[in-house]
C-alpha positions in Angstrom: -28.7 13.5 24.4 -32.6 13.5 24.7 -35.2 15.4 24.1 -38.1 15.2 25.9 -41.8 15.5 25.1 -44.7 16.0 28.0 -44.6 19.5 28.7 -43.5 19.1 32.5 -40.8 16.6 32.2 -37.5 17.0 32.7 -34.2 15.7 31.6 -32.7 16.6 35.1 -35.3 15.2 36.7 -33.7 12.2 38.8 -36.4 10.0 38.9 -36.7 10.0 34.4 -32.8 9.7 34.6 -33.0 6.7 36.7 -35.9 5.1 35.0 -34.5 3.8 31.4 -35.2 0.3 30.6 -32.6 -2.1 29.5 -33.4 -3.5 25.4 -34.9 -7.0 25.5 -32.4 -7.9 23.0 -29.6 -7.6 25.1 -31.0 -8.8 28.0 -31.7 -12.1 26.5 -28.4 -12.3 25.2 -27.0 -11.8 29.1 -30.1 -14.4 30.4 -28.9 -17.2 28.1 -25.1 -16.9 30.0 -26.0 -16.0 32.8 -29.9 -17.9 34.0 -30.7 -15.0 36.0 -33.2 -15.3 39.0 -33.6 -11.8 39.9 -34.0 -8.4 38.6 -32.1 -5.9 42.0 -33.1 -2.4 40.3 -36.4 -2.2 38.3 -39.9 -0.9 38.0 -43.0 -3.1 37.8 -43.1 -1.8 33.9 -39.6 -2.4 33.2 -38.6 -5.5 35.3 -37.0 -8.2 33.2 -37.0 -11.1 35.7 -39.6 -13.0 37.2 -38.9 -11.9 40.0 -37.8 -8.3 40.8 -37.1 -6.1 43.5 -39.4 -2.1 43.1 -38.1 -0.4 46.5 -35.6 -0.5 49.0 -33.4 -3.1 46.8 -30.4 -1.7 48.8 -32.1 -3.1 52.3 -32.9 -6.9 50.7 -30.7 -9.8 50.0 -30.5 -10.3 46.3 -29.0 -13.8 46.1 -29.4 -16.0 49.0 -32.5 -17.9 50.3 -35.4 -15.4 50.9 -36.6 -15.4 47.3 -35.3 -18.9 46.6 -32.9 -18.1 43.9 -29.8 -19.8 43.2 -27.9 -16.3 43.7 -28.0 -14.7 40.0 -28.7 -11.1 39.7 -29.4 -8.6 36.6 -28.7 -4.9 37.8 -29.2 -1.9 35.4 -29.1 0.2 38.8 -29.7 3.7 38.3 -26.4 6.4 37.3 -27.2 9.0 39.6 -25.8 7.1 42.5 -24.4 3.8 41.4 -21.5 3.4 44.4 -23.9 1.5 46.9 -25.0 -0.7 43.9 -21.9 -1.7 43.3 -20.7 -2.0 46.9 -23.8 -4.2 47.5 -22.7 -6.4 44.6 -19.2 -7.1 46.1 -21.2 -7.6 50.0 -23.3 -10.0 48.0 -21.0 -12.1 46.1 -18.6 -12.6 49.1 -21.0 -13.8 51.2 -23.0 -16.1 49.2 -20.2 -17.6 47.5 -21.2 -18.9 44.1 -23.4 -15.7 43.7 -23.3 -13.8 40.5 -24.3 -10.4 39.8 -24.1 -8.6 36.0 -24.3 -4.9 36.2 -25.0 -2.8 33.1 -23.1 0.9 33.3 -21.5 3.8 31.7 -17.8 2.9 30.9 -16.0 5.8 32.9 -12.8 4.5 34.5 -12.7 8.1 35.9 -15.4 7.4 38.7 -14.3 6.0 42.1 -16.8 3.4 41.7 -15.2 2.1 38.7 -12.1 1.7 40.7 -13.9 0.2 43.1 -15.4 -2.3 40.6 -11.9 -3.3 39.2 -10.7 -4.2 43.1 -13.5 -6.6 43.1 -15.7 -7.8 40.1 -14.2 -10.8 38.4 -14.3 -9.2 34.5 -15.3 -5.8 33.1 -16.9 -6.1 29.7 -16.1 -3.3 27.8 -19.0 -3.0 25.2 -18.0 -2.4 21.7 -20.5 -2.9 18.2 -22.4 0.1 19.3 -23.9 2.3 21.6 -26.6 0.8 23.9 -29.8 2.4 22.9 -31.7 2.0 26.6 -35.5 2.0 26.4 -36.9 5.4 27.6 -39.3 6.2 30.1 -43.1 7.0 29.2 -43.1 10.5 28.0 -39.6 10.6 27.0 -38.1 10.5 23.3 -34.4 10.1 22.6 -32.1 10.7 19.9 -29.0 8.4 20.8 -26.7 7.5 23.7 -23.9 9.7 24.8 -22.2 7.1 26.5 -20.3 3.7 26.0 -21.4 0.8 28.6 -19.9 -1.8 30.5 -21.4 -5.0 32.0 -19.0 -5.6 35.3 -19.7 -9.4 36.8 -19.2 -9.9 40.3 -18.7 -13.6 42.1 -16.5 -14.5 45.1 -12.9 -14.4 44.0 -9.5 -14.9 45.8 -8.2 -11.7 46.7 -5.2 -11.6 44.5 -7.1 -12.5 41.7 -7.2 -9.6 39.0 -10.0 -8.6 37.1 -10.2 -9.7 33.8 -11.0 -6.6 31.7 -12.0 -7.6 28.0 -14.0 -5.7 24.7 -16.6 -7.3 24.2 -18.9 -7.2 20.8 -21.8 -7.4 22.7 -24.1 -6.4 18.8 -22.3 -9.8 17.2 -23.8 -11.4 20.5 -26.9 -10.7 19.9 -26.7 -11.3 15.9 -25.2 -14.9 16.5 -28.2 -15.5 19.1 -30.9 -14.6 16.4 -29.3 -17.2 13.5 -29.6 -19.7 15.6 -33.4 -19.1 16.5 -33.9 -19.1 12.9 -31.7 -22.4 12.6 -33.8 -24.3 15.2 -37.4 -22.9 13.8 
């Protein structure tokens, strides 16, 4: 998938695996649905909120009162452990109810945190128009994505509620977004 440039780096180095950045265009596409107040799993370089959490994300409440949002999280966590990410969504969004988190990850319904994600989040995205092409980390150039993405939104739901699973053409999103910039200019 990558090849990488900076003589010591490595592709199997966790902390370059977990570092890629979502594309702005796609984030703004998710901000203008979804208002978000807080970015749970970023870098000072890569954060996309205004507010954003660097270390120990896991540990800190990401919708509630301490940072004064009104409970809406952005979460491209990182892949090589995503489980507690998720669980924290569901711990999040069933005890601040009207709390929203969107999570960006690979689409693999094979994964026990996928399954875990259907028992709870409210819709899996499926993302079809193409690939996601993430933003790399300094030092690292890429060739393309590998992998097909999902954005899985949590909020408190009744129990017997299913989750809504849907294809979404996330590329005509973004495409539709830009015309009407132009439109209002």
């Amino acid at each position: 998938m990558s090849r990488l440039t900076g003589g010591s780096l490595s592709f199997n180095n966790k902390s370059i695996r977990d570092s890629w950045e979502t594309p702005q265009d796609l984030f703004d596409v998710l901000y203008n649905e979804f208002k978000f107040d807080v970015d749970v799993a970023c870098s000072e370089k890569n954060r996309k909120c205004s507010f954003g959490y660097h270390y120990d994300s896991l540990d800190k409440e990401w919708t509630g009162e301490p940072i004064g949002a009104k409970g809406r999280a952005w979460c491209n966590p990182p892949y090589s452990n995503v489980t507690p990410w998720v669980q924290k969504a569901i711990d999040e969004t069933n005890y601040n109810p009207g709390s929203v988190v969107a999570m960006l990850l690979n689409h693999d319904a094979s994964t026990g945190w996928y399954k875990l994600a259907l028992e709870h989040a409210s819709e899996i995205r499926i993302m079809t128009g193409k690939r996601v092409q993430f933003v790399p980390p300094d030092g690292v150039s890429v060739s393309s994505n590998s992998k097909g993405q999902c954005l899985i939104v949590f909020r408190k739901k009744q129990h017997s509620a299913q989750c809504n699973v849907w294809h979404w053409d996330w590329t005509a999103d973004i495409e539709r977004m830009k015309n009407e910039k132009e439109v209002t200019i």
